[in-house]
C-alpha positions as CSV (number, residue, x, y, z in Angstrom):
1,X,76.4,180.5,54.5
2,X,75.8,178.3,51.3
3,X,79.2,178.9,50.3
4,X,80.5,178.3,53.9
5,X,78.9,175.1,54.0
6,X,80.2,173.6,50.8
7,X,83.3,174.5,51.9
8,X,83.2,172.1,54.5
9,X,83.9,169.2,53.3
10,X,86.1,167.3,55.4
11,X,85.6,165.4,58.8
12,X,86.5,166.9,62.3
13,X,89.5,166.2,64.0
14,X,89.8,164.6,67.1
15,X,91.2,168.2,68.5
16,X,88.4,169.4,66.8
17,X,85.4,167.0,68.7
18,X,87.2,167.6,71.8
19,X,86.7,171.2,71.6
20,X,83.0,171.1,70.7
21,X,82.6,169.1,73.9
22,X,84.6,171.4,76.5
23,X,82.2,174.2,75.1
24,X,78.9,171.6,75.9
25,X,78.4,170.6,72.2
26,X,77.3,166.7,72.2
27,X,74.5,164.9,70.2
28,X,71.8,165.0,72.3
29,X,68.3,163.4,71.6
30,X,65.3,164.4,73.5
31,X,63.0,161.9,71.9
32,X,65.7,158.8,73.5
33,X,65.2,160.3,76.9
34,X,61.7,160.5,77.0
35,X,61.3,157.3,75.8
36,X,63.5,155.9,78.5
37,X,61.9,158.2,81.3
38,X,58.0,156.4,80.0
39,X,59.8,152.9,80.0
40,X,61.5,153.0,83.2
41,X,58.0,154.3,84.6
42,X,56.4,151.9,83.1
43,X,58.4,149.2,84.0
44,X,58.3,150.9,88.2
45,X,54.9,150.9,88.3
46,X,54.2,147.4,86.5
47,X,56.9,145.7,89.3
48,X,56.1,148.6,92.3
49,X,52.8,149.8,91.7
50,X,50.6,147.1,94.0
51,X,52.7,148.4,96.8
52,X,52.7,151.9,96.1
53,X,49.0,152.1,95.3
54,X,48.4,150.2,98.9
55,X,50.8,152.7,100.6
56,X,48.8,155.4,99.1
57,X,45.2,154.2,99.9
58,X,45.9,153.9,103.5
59,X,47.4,157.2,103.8
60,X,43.9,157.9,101.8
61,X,42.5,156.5,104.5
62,X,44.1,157.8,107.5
63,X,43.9,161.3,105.7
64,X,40.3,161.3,105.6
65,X,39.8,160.3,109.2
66,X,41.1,162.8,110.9
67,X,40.0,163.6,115.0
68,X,38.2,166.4,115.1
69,X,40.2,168.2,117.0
70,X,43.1,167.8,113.9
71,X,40.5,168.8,111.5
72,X,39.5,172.3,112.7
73,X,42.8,173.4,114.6
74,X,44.7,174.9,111.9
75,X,48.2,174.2,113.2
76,X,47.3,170.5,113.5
77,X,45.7,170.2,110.4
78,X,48.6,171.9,108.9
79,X,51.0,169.3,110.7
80,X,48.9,166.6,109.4
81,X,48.8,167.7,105.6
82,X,52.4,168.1,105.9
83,X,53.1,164.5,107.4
84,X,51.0,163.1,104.7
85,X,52.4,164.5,102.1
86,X,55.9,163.4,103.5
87,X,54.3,159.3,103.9
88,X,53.2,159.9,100.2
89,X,56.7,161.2,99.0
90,X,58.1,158.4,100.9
91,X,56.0,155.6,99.0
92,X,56.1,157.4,95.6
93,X,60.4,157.3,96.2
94,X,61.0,154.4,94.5
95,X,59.0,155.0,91.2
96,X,60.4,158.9,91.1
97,X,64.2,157.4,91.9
98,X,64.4,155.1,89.2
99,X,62.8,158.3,86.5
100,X,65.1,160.2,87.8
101,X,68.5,158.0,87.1
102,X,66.5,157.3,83.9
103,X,66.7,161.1,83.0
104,X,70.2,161.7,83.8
105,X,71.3,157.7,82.5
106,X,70.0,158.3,79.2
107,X,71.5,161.3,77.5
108,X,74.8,159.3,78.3
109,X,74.0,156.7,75.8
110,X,74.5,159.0,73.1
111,X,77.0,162.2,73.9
112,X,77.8,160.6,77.5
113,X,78.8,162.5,80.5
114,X,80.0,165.9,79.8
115,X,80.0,168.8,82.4
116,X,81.6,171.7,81.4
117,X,81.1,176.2,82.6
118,X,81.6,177.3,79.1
119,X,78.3,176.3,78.2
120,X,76.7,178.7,81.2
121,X,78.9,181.4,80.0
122,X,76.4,184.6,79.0
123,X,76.2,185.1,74.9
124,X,74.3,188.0,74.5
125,X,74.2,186.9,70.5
126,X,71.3,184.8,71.8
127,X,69.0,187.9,72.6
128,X,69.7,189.0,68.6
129,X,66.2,189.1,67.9
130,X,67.1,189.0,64.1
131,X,69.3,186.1,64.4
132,X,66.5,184.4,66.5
133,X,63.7,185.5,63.3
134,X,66.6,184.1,60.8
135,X,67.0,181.0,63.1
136,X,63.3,180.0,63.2
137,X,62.9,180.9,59.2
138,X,65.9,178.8,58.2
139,X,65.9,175.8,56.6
140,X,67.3,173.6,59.8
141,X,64.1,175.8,61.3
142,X,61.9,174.1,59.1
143,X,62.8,170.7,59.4
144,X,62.8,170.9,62.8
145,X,59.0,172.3,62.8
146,X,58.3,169.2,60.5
147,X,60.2,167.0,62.9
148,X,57.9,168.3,65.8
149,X,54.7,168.0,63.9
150,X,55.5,164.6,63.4
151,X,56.3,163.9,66.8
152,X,53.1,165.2,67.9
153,X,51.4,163.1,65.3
154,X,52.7,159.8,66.6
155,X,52.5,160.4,69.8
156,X,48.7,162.0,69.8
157,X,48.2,158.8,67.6
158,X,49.8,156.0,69.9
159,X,48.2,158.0,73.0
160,X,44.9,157.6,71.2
161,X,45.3,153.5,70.2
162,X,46.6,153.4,73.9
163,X,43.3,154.9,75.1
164,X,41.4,152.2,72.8
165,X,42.6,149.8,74.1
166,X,43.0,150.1,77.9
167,X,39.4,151.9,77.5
168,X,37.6,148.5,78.6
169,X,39.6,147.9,81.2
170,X,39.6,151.4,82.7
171,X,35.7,151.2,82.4
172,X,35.9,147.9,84.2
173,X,37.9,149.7,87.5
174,X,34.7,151.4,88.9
175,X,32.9,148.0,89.4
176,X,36.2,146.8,91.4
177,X,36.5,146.8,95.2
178,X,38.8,149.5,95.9
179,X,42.2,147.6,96.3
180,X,41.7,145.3,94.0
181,X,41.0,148.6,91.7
182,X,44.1,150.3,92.3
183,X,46.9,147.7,91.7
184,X,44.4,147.5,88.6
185,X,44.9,151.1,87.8
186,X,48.6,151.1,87.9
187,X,48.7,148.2,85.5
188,X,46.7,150.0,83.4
189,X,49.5,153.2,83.5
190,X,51.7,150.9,83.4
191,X,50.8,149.1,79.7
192,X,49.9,153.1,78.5
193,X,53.1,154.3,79.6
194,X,55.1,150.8,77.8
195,X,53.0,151.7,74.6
196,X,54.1,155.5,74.8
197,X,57.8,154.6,75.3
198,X,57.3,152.0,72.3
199,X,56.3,154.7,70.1
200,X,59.0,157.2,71.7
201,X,61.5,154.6,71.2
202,X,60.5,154.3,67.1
203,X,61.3,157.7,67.0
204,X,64.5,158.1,68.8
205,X,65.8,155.1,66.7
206,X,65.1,157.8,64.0
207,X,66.2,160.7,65.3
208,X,69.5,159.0,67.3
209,X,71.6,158.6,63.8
210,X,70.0,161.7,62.7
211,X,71.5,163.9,65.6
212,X,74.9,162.1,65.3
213,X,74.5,163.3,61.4
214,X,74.0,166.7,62.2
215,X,76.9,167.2,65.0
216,X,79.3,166.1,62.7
217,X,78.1,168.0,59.6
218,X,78.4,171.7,62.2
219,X,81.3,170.5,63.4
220,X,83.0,169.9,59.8
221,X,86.0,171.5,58.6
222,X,87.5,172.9,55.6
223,X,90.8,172.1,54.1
224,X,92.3,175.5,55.4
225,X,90.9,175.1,58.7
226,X,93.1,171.5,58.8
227,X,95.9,172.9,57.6
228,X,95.6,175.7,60.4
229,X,95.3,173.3,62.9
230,X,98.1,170.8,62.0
231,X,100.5,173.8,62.0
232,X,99.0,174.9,65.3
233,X,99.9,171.1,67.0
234,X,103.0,170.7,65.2
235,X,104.3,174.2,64.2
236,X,105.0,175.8,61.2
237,X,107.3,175.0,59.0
238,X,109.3,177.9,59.6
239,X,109.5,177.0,63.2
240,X,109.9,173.3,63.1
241,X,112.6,174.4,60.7
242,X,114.7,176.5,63.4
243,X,113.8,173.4,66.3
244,X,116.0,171.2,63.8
245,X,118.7,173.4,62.9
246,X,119.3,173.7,66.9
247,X,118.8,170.4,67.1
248,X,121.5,169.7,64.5
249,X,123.9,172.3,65.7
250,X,123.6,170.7,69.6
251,X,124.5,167.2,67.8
252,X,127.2,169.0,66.4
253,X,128.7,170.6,69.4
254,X,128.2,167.2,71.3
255,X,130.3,165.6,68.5
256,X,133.0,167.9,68.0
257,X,133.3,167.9,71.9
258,X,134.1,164.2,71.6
259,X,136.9,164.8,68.6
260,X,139.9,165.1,71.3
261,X,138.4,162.1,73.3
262,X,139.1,160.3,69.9
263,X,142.1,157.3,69.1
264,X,142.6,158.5,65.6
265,X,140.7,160.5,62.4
266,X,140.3,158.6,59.1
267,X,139.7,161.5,56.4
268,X,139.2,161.3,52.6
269,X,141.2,162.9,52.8
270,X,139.0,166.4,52.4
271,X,135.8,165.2,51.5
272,X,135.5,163.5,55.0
273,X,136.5,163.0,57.8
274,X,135.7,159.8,60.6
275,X,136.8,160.2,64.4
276,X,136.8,156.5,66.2
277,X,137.5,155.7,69.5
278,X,138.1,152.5,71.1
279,X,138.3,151.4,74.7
280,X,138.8,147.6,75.1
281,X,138.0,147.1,78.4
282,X,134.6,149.0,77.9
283,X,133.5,148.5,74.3
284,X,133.4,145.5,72.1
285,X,133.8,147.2,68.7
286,X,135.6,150.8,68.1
287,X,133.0,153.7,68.2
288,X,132.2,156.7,65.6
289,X,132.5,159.6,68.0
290,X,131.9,162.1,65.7
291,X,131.9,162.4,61.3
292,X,131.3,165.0,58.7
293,X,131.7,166.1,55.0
294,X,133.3,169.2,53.5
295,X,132.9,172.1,56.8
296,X,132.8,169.8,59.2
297,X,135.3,167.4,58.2
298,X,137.9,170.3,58.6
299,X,136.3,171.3,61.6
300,X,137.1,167.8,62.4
301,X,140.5,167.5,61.3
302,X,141.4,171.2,63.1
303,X,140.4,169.8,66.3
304,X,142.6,166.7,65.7
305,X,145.4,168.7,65.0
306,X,144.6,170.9,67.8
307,X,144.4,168.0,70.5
308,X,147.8,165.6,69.0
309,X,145.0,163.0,67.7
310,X,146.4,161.0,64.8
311,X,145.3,162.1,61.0
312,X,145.3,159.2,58.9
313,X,144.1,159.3,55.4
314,X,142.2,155.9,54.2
315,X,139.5,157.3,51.4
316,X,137.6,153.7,51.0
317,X,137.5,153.3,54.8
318,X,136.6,157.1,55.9
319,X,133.7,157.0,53.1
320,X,132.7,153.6,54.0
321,X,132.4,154.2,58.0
322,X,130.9,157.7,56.9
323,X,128.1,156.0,55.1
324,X,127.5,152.9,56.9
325,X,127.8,153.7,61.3
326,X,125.8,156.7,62.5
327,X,127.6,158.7,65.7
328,X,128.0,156.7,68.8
329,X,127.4,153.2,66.9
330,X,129.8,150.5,66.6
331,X,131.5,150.0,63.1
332,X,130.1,146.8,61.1
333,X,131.9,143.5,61.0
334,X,132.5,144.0,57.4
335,X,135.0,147.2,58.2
336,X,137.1,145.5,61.5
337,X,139.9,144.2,59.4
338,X,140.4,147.6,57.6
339,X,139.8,149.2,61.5
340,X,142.3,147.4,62.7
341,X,145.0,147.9,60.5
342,X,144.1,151.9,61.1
343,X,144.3,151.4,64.6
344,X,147.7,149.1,64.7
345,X,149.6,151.6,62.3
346,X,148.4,154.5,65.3
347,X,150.5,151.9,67.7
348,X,153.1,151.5,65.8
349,X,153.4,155.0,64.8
350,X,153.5,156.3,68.9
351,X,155.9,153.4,69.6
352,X,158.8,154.7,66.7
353,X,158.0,158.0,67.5
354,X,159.3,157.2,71.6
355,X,162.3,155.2,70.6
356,X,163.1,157.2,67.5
357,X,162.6,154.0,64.2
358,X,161.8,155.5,61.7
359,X,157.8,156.0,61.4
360,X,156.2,152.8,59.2
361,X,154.4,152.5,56.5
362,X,150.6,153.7,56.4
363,X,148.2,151.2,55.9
364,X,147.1,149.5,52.5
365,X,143.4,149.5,52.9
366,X,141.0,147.3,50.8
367,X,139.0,149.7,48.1
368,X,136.2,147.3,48.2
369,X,135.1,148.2,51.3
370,X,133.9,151.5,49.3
371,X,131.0,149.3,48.1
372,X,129.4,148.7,51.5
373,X,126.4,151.2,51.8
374,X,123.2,150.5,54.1
């Protein structure tokens, strides 16, 4: 375990803090709830406990005078116990509603709201009494008897200094009228329970960054474990190699579709080979419909030959449009005089070849246009 643990030296991943939480693995701190739960009280019964402790005394009162006639017929009394008992729930509701949205509000300060079934799901691991033994005896088991002790010692400490000080003024309650005496009484819980939730609140300021520090070191990861992961989200490299091979062979298909569509093929003559197209009325610029080296280019010429589209060979303009416009992209400014001269040699050629000229000259094209690259 040793071992395992130094292993684990990096952070977790996001995929790997999600996880934790579907399975009901969040920081928790049991001293920050607690602390909240005694301050909310604290804080009800200092704003609501003059009007609670009134409700309650005259349901005091009206408990203990009772007709006779309620008092020994068992139903009635019964009845009467039971409608008390709903009065007192009834003025105790405020006090008991805020502790409870206390209890559930606080644990979402810290891991927030998480519901998940996983956490519910049986693990029979749990009834290993040997794992429980090894569990208790472990070092974690140890510190968290020490943390406990030390709870117990601050907390039987404040109680104590709580009871110190309030002890004059509890002493001073019996010599109070009775009203008077119990909006006295709840001031009193009230300033024991603030001094509690003071000393609570020291410790969850403590134990808060120490939780957060012990969910991330279980939840740590090694190196391989990363790795495992990344290939899991993104594939392995074996299969994101096949996903770009088809993805290169569908480009290709797409592209050697478009070779009959084209106006004419510059080639390298063999090296390359460049298929544009141009439509005036829809494009501003001639297109690349489709280029390749070596296979392809002669792929690319077949298809040319195949379909009556015009071969011309212009080595500084087929390397510079291969190098410079990807497929489906306009050629660059730089290249449009060289295009052009391509394209009016095509017209030229078709027009002799209908009335019979002889066929003219094939273009001159600039070399320096070899030296564009992007």
């Amino acid at each position: 375990m040793a071992e395992n643990d130094q292993d684990r030296t990096e952070q977790p991943t996001g995929k790997r803090l999600e996880e934790a939480r579907k399975e009901g693995r969040v920081p928790r701190s049991r001293d920050l709830s607690s602390a909240a739960v005694l301050l909310v009280a604290g804080a009800g019964l200092r704003l609501l406990g003059a009007g609670v402790g009134s409700a309650l005394m005259g349901l005091m009162s009206t408990g203990l005078s009772l007709p006779a006639a309620a008092a020994f017929g068992p139903r009635r009394a019964l009845a009467s116990a039971s409608e008390e008992a709903l009065h007192a729930l009834v003025a105790c509701a405020p006090i008991l509603g805020l502790t409870v949205v206390a209890a559930f509000v606080a644990p979402l300060a810290l891991g927030g709201w998480n519901f998940t079934f996983q956490s519910l799901a049986a693990d029979f691991t749990r009834l290993d009494p040997f794992a429980g033994f090894a569990r208790v005896f472990s070092p974690r088991g140890a510190v968290e008897l020490g943390k406990a002790f030390a709870k117990f010692l601050v907390v039987a400490g404040t109680a104590v200094l709580a009871l110190h000080i309030e002890a004059a003024r509890m002493l001073a309650l019996g010599r109070e009228p009775l009203g008077p005496a119990v909006v006295a009484a709840a001031r009193v819980i009230s300033d024991a329970l603030m001094i509690m939730a003071a000393a609570l609140g020291l410790l969850a300021a403590i134990d808060v960054p120490w939780q957060l520090w012990q969910h991330h070191r279980q939840l740590r990861m090694t190196r391989e474990e990363i790795r495992d992961e990344l290939k899991q989200s993104e594939g392995s490299p074996e299969t994101k190699g096949r996903v770009r091979r088809a993805q290169r062979d569908l480009v290709r298909r797409r592209m050697l579709h478009e070779v009959p569509k084209a106006n004419v093929v510059v080639t390298n003559p063999t090296h390359f080979a460049v298929a544009l197209r141009y439509d005036e009325d829809r494009m501003r610029a001639p297109r690349v419909v489709a280029k390749g080296a070596d296979l392809i280019a002669a792929r690319i010429r077949e298809l040319a030959t195949e379909h009556s589209v015009p071969v011309v060979e212009a080595p500084p303009l087929a390397r510079a449009l291969y190098h410079n416009v990807e497929i489906g992209g306009e050629i660059p400014a730089a290249l449009y005089v060289a295009v052009a001269q391509v394209l009016t040699y095509i017209y030229r050629l078709k027009a002799a070849y209908s009335s019979g000229a002889l066929p003219p000259q094939p273009p001159v094209i600039d070399p320096s246009i070899d030296t564009l690259r992007r």
